[in-house]
C-alpha positions as CSV (number, residue, x, y, z in Angstrom):
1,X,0.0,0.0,0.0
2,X,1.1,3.4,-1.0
3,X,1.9,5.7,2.3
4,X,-0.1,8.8,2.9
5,X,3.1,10.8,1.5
6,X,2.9,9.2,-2.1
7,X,-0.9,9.6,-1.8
8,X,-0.5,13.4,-1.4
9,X,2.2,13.5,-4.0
10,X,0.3,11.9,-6.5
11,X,-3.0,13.5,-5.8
12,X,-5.7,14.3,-7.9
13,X,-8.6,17.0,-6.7
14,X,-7.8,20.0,-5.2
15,X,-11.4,20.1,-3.5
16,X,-9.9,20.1,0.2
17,X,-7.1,22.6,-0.1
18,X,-8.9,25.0,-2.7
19,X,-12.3,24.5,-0.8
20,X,-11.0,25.7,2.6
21,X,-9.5,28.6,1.5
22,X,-12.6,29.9,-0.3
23,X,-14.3,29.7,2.9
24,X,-11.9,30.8,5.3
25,X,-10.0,33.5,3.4
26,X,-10.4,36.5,5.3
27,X,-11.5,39.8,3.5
28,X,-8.5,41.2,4.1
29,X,-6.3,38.8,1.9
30,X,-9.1,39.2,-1.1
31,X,-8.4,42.9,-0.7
32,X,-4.6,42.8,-0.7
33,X,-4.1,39.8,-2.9
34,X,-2.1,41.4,-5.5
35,X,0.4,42.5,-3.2
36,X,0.2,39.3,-0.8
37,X,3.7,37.6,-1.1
38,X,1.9,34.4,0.2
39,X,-1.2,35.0,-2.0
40,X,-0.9,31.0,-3.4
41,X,-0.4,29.3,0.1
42,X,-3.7,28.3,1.3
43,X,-5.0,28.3,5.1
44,X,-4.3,25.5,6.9
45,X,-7.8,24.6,8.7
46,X,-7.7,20.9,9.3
47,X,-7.6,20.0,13.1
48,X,-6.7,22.4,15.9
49,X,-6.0,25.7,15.3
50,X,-3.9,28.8,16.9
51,X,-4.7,29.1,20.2
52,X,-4.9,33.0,18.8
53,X,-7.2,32.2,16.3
54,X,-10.6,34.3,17.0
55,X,-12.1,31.5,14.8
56,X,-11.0,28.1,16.3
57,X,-13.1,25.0,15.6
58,X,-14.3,21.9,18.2
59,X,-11.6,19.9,17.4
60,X,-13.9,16.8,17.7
61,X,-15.3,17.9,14.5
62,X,-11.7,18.2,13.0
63,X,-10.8,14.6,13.8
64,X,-13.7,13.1,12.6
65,X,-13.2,14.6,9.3
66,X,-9.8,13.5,8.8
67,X,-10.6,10.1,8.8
68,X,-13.2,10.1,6.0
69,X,-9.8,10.5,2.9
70,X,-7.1,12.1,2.4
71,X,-6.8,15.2,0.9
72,X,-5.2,15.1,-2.6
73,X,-2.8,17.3,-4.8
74,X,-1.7,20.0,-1.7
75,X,1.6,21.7,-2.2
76,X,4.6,20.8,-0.1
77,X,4.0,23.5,2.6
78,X,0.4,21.6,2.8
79,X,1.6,18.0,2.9
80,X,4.0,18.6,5.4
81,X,1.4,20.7,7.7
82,X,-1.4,17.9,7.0
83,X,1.4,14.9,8.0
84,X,2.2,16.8,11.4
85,X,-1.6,17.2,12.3
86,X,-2.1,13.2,11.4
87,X,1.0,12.6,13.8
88,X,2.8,10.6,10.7
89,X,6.1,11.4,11.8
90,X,7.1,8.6,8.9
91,X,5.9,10.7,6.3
92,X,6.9,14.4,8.0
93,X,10.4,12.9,8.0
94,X,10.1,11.9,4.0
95,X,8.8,15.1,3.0
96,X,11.7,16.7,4.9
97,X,14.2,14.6,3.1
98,X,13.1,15.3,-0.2
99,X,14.2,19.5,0.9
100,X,10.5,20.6,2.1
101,X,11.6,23.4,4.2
102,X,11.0,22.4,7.9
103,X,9.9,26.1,8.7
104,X,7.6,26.3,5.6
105,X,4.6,28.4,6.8
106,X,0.7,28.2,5.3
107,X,-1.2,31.7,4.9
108,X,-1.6,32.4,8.8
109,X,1.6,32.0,9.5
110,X,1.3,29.0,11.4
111,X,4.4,26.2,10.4
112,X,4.5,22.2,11.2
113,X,6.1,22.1,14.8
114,X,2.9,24.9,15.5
115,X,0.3,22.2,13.9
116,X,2.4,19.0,15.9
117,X,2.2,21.1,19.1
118,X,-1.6,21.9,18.8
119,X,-2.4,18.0,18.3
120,X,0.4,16.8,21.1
121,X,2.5,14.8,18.6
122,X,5.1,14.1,20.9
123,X,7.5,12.5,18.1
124,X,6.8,14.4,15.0
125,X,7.5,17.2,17.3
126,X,11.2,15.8,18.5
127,X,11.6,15.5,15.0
128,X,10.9,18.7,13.9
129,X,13.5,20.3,16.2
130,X,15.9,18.0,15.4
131,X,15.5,19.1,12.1
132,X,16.2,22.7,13.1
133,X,12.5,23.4,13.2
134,X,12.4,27.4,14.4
135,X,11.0,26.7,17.4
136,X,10.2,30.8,18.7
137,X,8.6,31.4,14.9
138,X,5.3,33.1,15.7
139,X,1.7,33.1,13.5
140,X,-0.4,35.7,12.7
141,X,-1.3,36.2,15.9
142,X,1.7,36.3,17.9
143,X,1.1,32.4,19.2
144,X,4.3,29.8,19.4
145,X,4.3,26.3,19.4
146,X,4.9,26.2,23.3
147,X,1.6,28.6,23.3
148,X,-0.2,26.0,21.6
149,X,0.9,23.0,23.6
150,X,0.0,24.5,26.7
151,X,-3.7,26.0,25.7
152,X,-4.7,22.6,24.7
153,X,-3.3,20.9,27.7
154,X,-0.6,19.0,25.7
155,X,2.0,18.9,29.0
156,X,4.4,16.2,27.3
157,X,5.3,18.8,24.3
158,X,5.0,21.4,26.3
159,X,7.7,20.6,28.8
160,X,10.0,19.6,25.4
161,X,9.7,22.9,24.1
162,X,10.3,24.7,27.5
163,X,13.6,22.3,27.9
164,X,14.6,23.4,24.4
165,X,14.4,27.0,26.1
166,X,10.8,27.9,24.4
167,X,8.9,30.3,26.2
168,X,5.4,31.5,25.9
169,X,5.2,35.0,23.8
170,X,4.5,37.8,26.5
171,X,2.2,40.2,24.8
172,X,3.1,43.9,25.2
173,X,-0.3,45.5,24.9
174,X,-1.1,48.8,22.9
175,X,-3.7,51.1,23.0
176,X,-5.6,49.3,20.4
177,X,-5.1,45.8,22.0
178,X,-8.3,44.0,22.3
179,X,-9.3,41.8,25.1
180,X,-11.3,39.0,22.8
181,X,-8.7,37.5,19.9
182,X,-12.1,37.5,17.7
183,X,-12.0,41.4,17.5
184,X,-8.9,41.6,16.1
185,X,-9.3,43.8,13.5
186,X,-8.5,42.2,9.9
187,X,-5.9,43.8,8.6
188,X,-3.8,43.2,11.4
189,X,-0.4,41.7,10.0
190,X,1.7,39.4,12.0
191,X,4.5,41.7,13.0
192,X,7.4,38.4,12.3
193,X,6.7,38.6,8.5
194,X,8.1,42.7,8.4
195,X,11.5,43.1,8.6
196,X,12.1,46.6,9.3
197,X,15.3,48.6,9.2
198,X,16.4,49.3,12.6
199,X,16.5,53.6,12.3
200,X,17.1,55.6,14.9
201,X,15.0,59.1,15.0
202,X,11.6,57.9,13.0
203,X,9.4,60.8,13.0
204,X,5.7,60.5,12.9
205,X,4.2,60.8,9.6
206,X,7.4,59.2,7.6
207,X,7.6,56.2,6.0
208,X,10.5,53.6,5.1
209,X,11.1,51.3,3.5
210,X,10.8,47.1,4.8
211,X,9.7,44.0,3.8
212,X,6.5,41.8,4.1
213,X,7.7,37.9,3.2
214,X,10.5,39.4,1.0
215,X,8.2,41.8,-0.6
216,X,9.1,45.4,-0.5
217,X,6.4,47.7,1.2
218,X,6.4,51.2,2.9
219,X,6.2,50.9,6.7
220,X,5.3,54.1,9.3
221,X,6.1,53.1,12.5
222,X,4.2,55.0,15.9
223,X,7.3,56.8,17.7
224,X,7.5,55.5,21.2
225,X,6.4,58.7,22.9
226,X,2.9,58.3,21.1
227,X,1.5,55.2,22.9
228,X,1.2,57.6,26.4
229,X,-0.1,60.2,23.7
230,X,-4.0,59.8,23.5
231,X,-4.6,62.3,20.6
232,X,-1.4,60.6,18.7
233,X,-3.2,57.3,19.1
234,X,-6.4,58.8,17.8
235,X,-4.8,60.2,15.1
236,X,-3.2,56.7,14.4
237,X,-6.7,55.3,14.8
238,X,-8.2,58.0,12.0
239,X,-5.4,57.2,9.3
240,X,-6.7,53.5,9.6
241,X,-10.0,53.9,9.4
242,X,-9.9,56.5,5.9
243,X,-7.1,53.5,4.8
244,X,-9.0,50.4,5.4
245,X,-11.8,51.8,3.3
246,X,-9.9,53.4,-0.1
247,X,-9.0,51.0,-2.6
248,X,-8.6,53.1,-6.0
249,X,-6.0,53.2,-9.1
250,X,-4.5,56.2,-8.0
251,X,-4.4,56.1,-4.6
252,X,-2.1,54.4,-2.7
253,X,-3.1,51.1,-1.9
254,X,-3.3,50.1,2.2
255,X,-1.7,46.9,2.8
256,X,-2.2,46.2,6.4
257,X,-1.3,47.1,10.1
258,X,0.0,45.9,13.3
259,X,-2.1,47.6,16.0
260,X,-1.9,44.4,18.8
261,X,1.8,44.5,19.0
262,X,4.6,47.0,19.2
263,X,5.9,49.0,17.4
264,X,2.6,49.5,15.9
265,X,2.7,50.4,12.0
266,X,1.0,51.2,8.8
267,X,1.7,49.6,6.0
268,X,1.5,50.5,2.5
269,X,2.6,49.8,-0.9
270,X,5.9,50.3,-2.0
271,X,7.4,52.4,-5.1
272,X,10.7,52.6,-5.9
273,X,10.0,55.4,-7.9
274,X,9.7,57.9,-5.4
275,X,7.8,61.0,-4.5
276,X,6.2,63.6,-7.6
277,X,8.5,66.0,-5.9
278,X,11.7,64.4,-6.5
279,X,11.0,63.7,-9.7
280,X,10.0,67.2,-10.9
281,X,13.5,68.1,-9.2
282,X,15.2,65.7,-11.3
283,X,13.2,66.4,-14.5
284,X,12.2,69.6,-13.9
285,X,9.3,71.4,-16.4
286,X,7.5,68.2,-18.1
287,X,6.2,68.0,-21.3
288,X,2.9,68.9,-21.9
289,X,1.5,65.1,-22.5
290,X,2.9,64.0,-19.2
291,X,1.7,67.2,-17.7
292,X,-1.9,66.3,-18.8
293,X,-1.4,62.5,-18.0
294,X,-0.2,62.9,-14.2
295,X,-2.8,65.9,-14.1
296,X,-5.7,63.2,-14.8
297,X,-4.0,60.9,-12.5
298,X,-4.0,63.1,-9.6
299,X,-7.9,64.2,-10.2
300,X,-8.8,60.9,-10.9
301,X,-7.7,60.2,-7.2
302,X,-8.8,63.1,-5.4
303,X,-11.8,63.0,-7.0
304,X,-12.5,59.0,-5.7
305,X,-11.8,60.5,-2.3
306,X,-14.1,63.3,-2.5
307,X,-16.8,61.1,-3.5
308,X,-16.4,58.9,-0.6
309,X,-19.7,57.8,1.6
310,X,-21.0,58.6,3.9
311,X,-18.5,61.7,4.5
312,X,-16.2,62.7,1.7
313,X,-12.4,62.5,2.7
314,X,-10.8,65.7,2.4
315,X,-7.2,65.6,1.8
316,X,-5.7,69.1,3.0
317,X,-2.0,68.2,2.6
318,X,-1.9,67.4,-1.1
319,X,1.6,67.9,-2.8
320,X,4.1,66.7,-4.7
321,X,5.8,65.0,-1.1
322,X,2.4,63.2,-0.9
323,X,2.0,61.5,-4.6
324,X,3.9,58.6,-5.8
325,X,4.3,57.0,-9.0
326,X,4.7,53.4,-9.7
327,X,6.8,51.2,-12.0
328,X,4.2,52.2,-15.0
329,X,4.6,56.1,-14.4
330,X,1.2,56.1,-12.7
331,X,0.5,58.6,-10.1
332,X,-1.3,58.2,-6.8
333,X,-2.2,59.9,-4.2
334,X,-1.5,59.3,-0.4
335,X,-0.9,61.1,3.2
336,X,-5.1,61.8,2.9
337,X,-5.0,60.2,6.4
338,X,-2.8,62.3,8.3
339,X,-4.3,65.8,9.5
340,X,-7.3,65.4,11.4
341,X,-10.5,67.6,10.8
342,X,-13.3,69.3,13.0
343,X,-17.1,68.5,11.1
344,X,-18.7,72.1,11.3
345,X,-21.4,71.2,8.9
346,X,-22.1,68.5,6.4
347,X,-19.8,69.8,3.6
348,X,-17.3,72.3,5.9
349,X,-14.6,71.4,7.8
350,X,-12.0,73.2,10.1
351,X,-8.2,71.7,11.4
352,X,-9.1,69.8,14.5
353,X,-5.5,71.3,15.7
354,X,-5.3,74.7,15.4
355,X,-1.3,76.1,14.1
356,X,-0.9,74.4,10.2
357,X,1.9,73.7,8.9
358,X,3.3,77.6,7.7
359,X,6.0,75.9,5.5
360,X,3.2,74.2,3.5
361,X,3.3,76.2,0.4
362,X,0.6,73.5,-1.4
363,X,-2.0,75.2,1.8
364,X,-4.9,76.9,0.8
365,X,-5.3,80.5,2.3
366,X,-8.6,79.3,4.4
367,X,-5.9,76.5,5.7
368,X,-3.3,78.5,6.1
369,X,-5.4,81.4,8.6
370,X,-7.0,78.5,10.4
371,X,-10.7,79.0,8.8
372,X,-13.5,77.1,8.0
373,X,-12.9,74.9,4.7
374,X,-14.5,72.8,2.3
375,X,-13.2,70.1,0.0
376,X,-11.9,73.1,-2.1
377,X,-8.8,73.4,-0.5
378,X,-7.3,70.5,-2.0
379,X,-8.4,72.0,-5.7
380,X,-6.1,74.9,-4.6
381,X,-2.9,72.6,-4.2
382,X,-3.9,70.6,-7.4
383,X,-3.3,73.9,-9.1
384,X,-0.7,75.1,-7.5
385,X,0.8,71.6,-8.4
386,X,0.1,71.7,-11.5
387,X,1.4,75.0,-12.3
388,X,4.7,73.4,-10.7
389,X,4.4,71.2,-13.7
390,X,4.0,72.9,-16.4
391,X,6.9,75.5,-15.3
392,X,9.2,72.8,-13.9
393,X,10.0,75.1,-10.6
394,X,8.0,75.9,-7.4
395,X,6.2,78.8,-7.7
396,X,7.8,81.9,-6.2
397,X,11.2,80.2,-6.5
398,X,13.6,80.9,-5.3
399,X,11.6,82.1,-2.1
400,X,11.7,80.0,0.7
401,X,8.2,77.9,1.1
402,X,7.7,79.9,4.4
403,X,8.4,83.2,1.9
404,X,5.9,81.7,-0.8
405,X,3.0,80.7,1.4
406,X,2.8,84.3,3.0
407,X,2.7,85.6,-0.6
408,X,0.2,83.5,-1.5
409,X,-2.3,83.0,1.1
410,X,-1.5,86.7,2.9
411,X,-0.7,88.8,0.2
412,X,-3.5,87.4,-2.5
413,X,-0.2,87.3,-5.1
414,X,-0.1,84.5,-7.7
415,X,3.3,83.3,-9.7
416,X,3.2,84.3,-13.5
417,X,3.3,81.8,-16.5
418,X,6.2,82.0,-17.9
419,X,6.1,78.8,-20.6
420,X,5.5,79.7,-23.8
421,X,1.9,80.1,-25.2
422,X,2.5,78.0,-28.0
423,X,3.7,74.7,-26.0
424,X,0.2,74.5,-24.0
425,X,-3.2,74.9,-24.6
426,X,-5.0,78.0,-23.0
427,X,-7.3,76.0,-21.5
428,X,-4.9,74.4,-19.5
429,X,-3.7,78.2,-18.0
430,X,-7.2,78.8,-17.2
431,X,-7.7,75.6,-15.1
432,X,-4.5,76.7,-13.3
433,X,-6.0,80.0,-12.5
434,X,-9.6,78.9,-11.4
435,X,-7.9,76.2,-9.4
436,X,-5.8,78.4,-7.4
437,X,-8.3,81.6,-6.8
438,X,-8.7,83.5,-3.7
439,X,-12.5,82.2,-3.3
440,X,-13.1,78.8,-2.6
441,X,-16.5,79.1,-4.5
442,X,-14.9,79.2,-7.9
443,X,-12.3,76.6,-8.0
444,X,-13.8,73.6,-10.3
445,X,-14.7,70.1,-7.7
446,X,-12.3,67.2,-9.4
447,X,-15.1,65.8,-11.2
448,X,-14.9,68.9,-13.1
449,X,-11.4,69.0,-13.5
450,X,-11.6,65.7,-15.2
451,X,-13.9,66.5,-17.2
452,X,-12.3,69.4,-18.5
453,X,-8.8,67.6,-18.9
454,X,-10.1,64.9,-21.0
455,X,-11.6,67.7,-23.3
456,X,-8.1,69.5,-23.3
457,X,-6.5,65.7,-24.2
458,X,-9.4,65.3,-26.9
459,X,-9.0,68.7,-28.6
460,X,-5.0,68.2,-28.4
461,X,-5.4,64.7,-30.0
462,X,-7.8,65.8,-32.7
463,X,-5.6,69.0,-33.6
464,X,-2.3,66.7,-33.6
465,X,-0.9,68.9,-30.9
466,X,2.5,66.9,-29.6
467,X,2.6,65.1,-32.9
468,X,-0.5,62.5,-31.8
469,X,1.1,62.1,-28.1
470,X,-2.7,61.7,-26.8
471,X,-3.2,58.3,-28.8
472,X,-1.1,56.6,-26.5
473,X,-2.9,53.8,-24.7
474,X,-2.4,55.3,-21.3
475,X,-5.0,58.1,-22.1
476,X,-7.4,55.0,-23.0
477,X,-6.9,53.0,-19.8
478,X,-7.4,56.4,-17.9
479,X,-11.3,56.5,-19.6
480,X,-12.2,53.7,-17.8
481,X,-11.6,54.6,-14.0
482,X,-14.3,57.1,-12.8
């Protein structure tokens, strides 16, 4: 008879492995899936589970299932999680020997000497460590395999993995700790899988760069002096709520956090390319295509956040620092989470704390004097950012930003054009100048902008402005995102 090792090897359905997942997989990794370096391992949810897990199973019902077959056609991580839950220390140690990596984890995290200590498998679990098996790795949750052996009242492993020097995982609470595992929220990440940089100095608000499973991301990390800080936690708590719910082509896409462990962070997407502002410091003025193409970028994303229900999401600290392009010269927009705003009435707004920013040349005069605002403000930086474009300098330069923010929002002064007439289309000076005006009631909402862009793009394309730079398929993708 064939042994439950060549059985899995050979295999034929994938209705166990494939099947579980569907129903298990949490919202959270259908959201982040495209950037989820484990995105093909399944969830292992045969027998016991994490002693973590807000959604353990009796494991009566577990055992009675394994008995009825064996599932078929499960990749190696599977077979050798699946072996160590059965107690086949036989077919563990074959896996093993033909290079499964003993430490191979399933989507939670969870490895085989974690799955051995949950069932009490005393030798598959001597095993294990004799084959190096880590035996602090953590899962999503924080649990070890000593954690395990003790919830479930397997003493035997338990004292193994304490003589091997195991210990159980103390949990350093954080502000947003919860007391019941099930309300963890779901796009908590298990803090193992980043490796961070060690930095000294991190300053709130900045991000750097780490790795999730050996994929690059962009991490924030909470500075030690905000966890005795209630109104930094808050504001922690308000970049993760506008986060969790934005998912859009240009806006930066919200990978996860850690908020039941310290250091707690933010993660995002990563993009090597940078900032918009370092790149209009390396390229300086742009052509007028590109100008046009990041223009509609930009709108396209502020526009998705304005739109947002129940309460649109009003950026107030859009600039060049605060959009990023990706490997296909895409633009998107983040830092919408990090200023926190006062409601005064369904559409207005004021700065929750009073003294902006005074470098901030991007801020809108109603910003800027600590008034009331509406979404208008951020219509005012698009402008100003766009006028940065066109001319390929900051406007005022070579003032300081403190020197070009009094001019502008004190002084009522605007920087001149000084492009030539013939390289861009009037139209496109007039958006400029709408955008940035004194009143907030005349600068055009994005949805206007957009609209007004694609004509400029149409009218361009049609004239054969830029010899025919508009029939690039970029500007045809760009139609189809709202």
């Amino acid at each position: 008879m064939e042994s439950i090792a060549a059985q899995l090897r050979r295999g034929i359905s994938r209705q166990f492995s494939t099947g579980a997942l569907r129903r298990t997989l949490s919202r959270q990794f259908t959201r982040q899936s495209s950037l989820d370096p484990r995105k093909n391992n399944p969830r292992f949810s045969f027998g016991r589970q994490s002693s973590l897990d807000p959604i353990r199973r009796s494991p009566s019902q577990d055992a009675a299932g394994l008995e009825l077959s064996v599932p078929e056609n499960l990749d190696a991580t599977m077979q050798l999680l699946f072996m160590a839950c059965r107690g086949d220390a036989k077919g563990v140690e074959d896996l093993l020997n033909e290079g499964i990596d003993v430490n191979s984890i399933d989507l939670d995290g969870r490895t085989a000497l974690h799955i051995a200590s949950c069932e009490g498998h005393v030798e598959v679990v001597k095993l294990l460590l004799s084959r190096k098996a880590n035996i602090d790795a953590r899962d999503r949750w924080g649990g070890t395999a000593a954690a395990d052996a003790k919830y479930y009242g397997n003493t035997e492993v338990y004292n193994i993995l304490k003589a091997r020097g195991a210990k159980i995982p103390k949990i350093r609470k954080t502000p947003m700790a919860v007391a019941n595992p099930r309300e963890v929220p779901e796009y908590e990440l298990n803090p193992q899988e980043l490796q961070v940089r060690k930095s000294d100095g991190i300053s709130k608000g900045t991000y750097q760069v780490a790795k999730w499973n050996g994929t690059k991301v962009s991490v924030k990390i909470l500075d030690k002096d905000s966890y005795s800080d209630p109104e930094s936690i808050n504001d922690f708590k308000h970049e993760l709520t506008l986060l969790e719910k934005v998912r859009h082509p240009n806006v930066l896409q919200f990978v996860g956090a850690v908020t039941q462990n310290k250091p707690m962070m933010i993660v995002s997407e990563y993009h090597p390319k940078g900032d918009l502002g370092n790149y209009l410091q390396k390229k300086g003025r742009l052509s007028p295509s590109k100008v046009l193409r990041f223009a509609l970028d930009i709108a396209r994303g502020m526009n998705y956040l304005h739109e947002c229900k129940p309460d649109p999401i009003i950026h107030c600290d859009l600039k060049p620092k605060n959009i990023f392009l990706d490997n296909g010269g895409q633009l998107k927009v983040a830092g919408f989470g990090l200023i926190r705003l006062s409601k005064m009435a369904p559409a207005k707004a004021k700065l929750a704390q009073p003294g902006p920013d005074r470098s901030n040349l991007y801020m809108a005069p109603e910003l800027y004097k600590d008034e009331i605002f509406d979404r208008s403000v951020d219509a005012y930086s698009f402008g100003l950012i766009l006028y940065e474009m066109i001319e390929g300098i900051q406007p005022f330069h070579p003032k300081s930003p403190e020197e070009a923010a009094i001019i502008m929002c004190l002084e009522g002064k605007r920087p001149l054009f000084k492009m030539k007439a013939k390289g861009y289309p009037p139209e496109l000076k007039e958006l400029v100048e709408e955008c940035w005006d004194e009143q907030a009631v005349v600068r055009p909402t994005f949805s206007e902008i957009i609209v007004r862009l694609d004509k400029i793009v149409a009218t361009c394309s049609k004239q054969g402005w830029w010899k025919d730079a508009f029939k690039l398929p970029w500007y045809v993708s760009l139609t189809k995102y709202p």
